[in-house]
C-alpha positions in Angstrom: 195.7 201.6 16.8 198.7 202.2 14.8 199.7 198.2 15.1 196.4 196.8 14.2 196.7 198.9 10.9 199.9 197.0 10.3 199.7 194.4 7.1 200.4 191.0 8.2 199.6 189.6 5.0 200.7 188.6 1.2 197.8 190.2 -0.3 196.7 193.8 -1.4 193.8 195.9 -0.3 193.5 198.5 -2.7 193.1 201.9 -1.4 189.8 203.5 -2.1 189.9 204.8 -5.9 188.1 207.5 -7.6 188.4 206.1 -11.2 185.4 203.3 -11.4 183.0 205.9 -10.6 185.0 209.1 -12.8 185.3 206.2 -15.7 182.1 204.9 -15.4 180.8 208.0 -16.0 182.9 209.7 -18.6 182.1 205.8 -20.6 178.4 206.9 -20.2 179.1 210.8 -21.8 181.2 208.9 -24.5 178.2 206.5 -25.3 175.5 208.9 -25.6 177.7 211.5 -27.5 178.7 208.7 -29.7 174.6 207.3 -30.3 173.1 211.1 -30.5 176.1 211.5 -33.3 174.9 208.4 -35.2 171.4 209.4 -35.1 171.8 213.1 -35.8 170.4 214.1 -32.6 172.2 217.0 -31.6 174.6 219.1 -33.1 176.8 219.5 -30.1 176.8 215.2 -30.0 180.8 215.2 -31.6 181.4 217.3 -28.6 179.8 215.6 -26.1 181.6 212.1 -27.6 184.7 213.9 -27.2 184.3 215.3 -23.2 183.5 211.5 -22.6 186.9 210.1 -25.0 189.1 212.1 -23.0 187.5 211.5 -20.0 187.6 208.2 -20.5 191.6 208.3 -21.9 192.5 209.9 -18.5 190.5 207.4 -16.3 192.6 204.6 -17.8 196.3 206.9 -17.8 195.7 207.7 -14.4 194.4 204.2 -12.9 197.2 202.5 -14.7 200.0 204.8 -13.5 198.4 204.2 -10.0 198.6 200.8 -10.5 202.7 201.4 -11.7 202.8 203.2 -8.9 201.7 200.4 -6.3 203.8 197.9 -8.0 206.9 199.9 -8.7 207.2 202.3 -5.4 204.8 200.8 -2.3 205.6 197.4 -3.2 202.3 196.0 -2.9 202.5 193.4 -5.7 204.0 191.0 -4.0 204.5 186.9 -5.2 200.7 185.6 -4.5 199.3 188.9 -5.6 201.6 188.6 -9.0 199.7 185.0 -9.2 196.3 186.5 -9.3 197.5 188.8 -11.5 198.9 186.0 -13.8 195.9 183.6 -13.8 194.0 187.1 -14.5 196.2 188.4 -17.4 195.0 184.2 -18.8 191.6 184.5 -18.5 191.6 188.0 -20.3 193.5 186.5 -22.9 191.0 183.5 -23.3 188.3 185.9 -23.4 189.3 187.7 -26.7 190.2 184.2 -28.4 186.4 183.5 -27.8 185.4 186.8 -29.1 187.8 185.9 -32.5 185.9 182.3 -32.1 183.1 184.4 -32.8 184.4 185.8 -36.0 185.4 182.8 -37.3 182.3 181.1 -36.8 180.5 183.8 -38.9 182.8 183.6 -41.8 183.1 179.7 -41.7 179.2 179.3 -41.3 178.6 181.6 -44.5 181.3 180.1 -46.1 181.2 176.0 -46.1 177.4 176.5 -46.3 176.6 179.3 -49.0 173.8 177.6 -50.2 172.3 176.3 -46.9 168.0 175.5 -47.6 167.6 176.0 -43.4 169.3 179.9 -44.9 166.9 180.6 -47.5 168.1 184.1 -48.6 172.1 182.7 -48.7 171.4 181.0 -52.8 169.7 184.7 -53.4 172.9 186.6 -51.7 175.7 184.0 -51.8 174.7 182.7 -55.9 175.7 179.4 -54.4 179.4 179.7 -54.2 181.7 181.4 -51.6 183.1 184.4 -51.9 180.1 185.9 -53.0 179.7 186.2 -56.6 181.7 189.9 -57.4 183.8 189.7 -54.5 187.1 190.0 -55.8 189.6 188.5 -52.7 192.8 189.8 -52.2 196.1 188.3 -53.2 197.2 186.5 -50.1 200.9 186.5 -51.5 201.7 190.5 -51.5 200.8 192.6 -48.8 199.1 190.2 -46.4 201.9 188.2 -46.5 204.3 190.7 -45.7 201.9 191.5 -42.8 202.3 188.0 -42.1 206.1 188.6 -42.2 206.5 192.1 -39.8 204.5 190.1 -37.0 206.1 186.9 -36.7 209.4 189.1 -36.9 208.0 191.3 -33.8 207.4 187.9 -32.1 211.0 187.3 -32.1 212.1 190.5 -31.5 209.5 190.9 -28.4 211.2 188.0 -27.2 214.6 188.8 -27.7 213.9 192.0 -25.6 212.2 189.6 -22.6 215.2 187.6 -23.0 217.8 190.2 -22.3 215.5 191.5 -19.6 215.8 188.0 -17.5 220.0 188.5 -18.2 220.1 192.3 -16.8 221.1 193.0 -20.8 218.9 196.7 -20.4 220.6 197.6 -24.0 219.0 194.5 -25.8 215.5 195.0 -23.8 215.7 198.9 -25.3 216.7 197.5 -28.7 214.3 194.3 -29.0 211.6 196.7 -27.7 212.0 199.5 -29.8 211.9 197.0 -33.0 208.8 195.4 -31.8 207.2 199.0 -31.7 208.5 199.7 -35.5 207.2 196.5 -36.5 203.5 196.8 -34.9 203.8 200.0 -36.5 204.7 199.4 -39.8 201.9 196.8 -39.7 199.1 199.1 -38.7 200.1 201.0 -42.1 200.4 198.5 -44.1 197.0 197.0 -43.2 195.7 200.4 -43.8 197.0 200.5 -47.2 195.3 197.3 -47.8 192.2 198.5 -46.5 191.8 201.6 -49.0 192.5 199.3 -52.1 190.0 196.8 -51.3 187.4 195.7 -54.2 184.9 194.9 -51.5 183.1 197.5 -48.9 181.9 196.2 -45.1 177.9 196.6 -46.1 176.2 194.7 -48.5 177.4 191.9 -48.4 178.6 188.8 -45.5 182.1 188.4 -47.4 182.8 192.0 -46.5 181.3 192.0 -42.8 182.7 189.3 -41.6 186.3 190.1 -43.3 186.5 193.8 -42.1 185.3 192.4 -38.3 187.7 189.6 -38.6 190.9 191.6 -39.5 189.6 195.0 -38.7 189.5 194.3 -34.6 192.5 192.5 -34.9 194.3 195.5 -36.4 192.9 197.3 -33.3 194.5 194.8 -31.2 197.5 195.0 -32.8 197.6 198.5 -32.2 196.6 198.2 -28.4 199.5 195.9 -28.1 201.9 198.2 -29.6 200.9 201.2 -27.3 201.4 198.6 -24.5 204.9 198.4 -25.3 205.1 201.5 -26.1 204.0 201.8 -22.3 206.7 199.3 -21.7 209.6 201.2 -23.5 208.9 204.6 -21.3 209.1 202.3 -18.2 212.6 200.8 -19.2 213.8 204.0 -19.8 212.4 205.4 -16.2 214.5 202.4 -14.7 211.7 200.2 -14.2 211.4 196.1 -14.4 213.9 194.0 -13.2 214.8 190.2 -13.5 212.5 189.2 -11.4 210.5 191.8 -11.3 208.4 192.4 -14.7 205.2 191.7 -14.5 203.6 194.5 -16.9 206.3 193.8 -19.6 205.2 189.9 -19.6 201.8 190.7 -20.0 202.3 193.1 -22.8 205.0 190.1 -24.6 201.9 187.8 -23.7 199.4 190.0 -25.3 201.7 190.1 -28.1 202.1 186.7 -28.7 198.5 186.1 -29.0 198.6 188.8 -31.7 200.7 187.0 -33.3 199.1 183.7 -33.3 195.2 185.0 -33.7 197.2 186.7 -37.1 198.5 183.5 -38.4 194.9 182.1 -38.1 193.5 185.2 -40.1 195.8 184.9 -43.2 195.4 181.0 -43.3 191.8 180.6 -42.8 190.7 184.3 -44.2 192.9 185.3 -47.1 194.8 181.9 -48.6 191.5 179.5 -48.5 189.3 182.3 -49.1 191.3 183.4 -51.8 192.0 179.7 -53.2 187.8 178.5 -52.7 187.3 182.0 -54.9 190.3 180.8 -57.6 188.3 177.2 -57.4 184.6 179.1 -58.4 186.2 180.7 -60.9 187.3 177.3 -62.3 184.1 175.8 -62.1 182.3 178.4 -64.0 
C-alpha cells in the first residue's frame, strides 16, 4: 500500500483544502453585510461586512502561504506544473486587459460620439461636445505626469531587482525591490491627492464615471501589485527564490509590468486627448 501511494509523476494533486468552502463563505457574509449596509437594512450590517472582510483576508493569507508552502518546502511545483502555472498567470493577465477594454470602450463611445441621434439623451447631457460642458479636465502635465513618471521608474527598478535575482545578486533584488514598493507607494498618494482636488464628482455625469472607473480600478491594481511585492520582499528576506527558482516573484514583476503599460494607456488616451479635445471646445466656442 505504501508504494502505490508513491508519486510517479510531474504533476501536483493538491491535498484536500478547507479554504474554497471557508472563503466561499466568509465572500457570502462579506456580500450581504456589504448590500444590507447600502440599503440601510440593519444596523449591525458594518459588522456583519467586517466578520466576512476578515474572513475573507485570512482565506486568501492562509491559502497563499499554503501554496508557498508547497512550492517552497514539499517541492511540489515542479517544471510542467510551473508551465500551467505560467500559461495561467497569462490568461489572468489577459482577463483584466479585457475588463480595462471595457473601460475604454465606455469613455471612447461617449467621447467620439457625444452627440450620437441612435443616443438621444447624449446632445441633452453631452451639449454636443466632449468633455461635458462644465467639466473642467485635469492638467495632464503636473501630477499625472509625474504619476506617469514614478511608474515607468518602478518598471525599471522591478526589473533591475529580477535581474539581480537571475545573477544570485540578493543585495540588488532587496534594493530594486524595496524601490519598487516606495514607488507604487508614492503613487497610490499621489493619485489620491489628485483625487480630492478634482473639479468633477463620479455621479452625474459620463465624463466623471467613466474617468473614476478607468483610473480608480487601476489605482486598485496598482496597489494590489505593490502588496504583491511587498509579499515578494518578506520572501527574499526569509531566504526564498532562487535563480531558477522564482516563480511568485515573476508573476508579481509580470503583474507589474501590465501596470505599467495599462497606465501609459490611461494618461494618453484619458488625461492628454481628453484634456486637449476639452482645450479644442473651448476654442471653438
Amino acid at each position: 500500500m505504501a508504494t502505490a501511494q508513491v508519486k510517479h509523476h510531474d504533476y501536483h494533486l493538491v491535498d484536500p483544502s478547507p479554504w474554497p468552502v471557508v472563503g466561499s463563505i466568509s465572500a457570502f457574509i462579506m456580500a450581504l453585510g456589504a448590500i444590507t449596509w447600502m440599503h440601510h437594512m440593519t444596523a449591525a450590517a458594518p459588522i456583519i461586512f467586517g466578520i466576512g472582510t476578515i474572513g475573507v483576508l485570512y482565506t486568501m493569507a492562509s491559502w497563499w502561504t499554503d501554496v508557498i508552502r508547497e512550492a517552497q518546502f514539499k517541492g511540489d511545483h515542479t517544471r510542467v506544473v510551473q508551465i500551467s502555472h505560467r500559461y495561467g498567470m497569462i490568461l489572468f493577465i489577459a482577463s483584466e486587459v479585457m475588463f480595462f477594454v471595457a473601460w475604454f470602450w465606455a469613455f471612447f463611445n461617449s467621447a467620439l460620439f457625444p452627440g450620437d441621434p441612435v443616443h438621444m439623451t447624449r446632445d441633452a447631457l453631452f451639449g454636443g461636445v466632449w468633455p461635458p460642458k462644465g467639466i473642467e479636465t485635469f492638467d495632464p502635465w503636473h501630477l499625472p505626469l509625474l504619476n506617469t513618471l514614478l511608474l515607468l521608474t518602478s518598471g525599471t527598478t522591478v526589473t533591475w531587482a529580477h535581474h539581480a535575482l537571475l545573477e544570485g545578486d540578493r543585495k540588488g533584488l532587496k534594493y530594486g525591490l524595496i524601490l519598487t514598493v516606495l514607488l507604487g507607494a508614492t503613487f497610490t498618494c499621489v493619485q489620491a491627492f489628485e483625487y480630492s482636488h478634482a473639479a468633477f464628482s463620479f455621479a452625474g455625469n459620463i465624463y466623471g464615471a467613466t474617468f473614476f472607473m478607468a483610473t480608480g480600478f487601476h489605482g486598485f491594481h496598482v496597489l494590489v501589485g505593490t502588496i504583491f511585492l511587498i509579499v515578494c520582499l518578506a520572501r527574499v528576506y526569509a531566504g526564498h527564490f532562487t535563480p531558477t527558482q522564482h516563480l511568485g516573484f515573476e508573476f508579481a514583476a509580470w503583474y507589474w509590468h501590465f501596470v505599467d503599460v495599462v497606465w501609459l494607456f490611461l494618461f494618453i488616451c484619458i488625461y492628454v486627448w481628453g484634456h486637449g479635445a476639452e482645450t479644442m471646445a473651448h476654442g471653438a466656442h
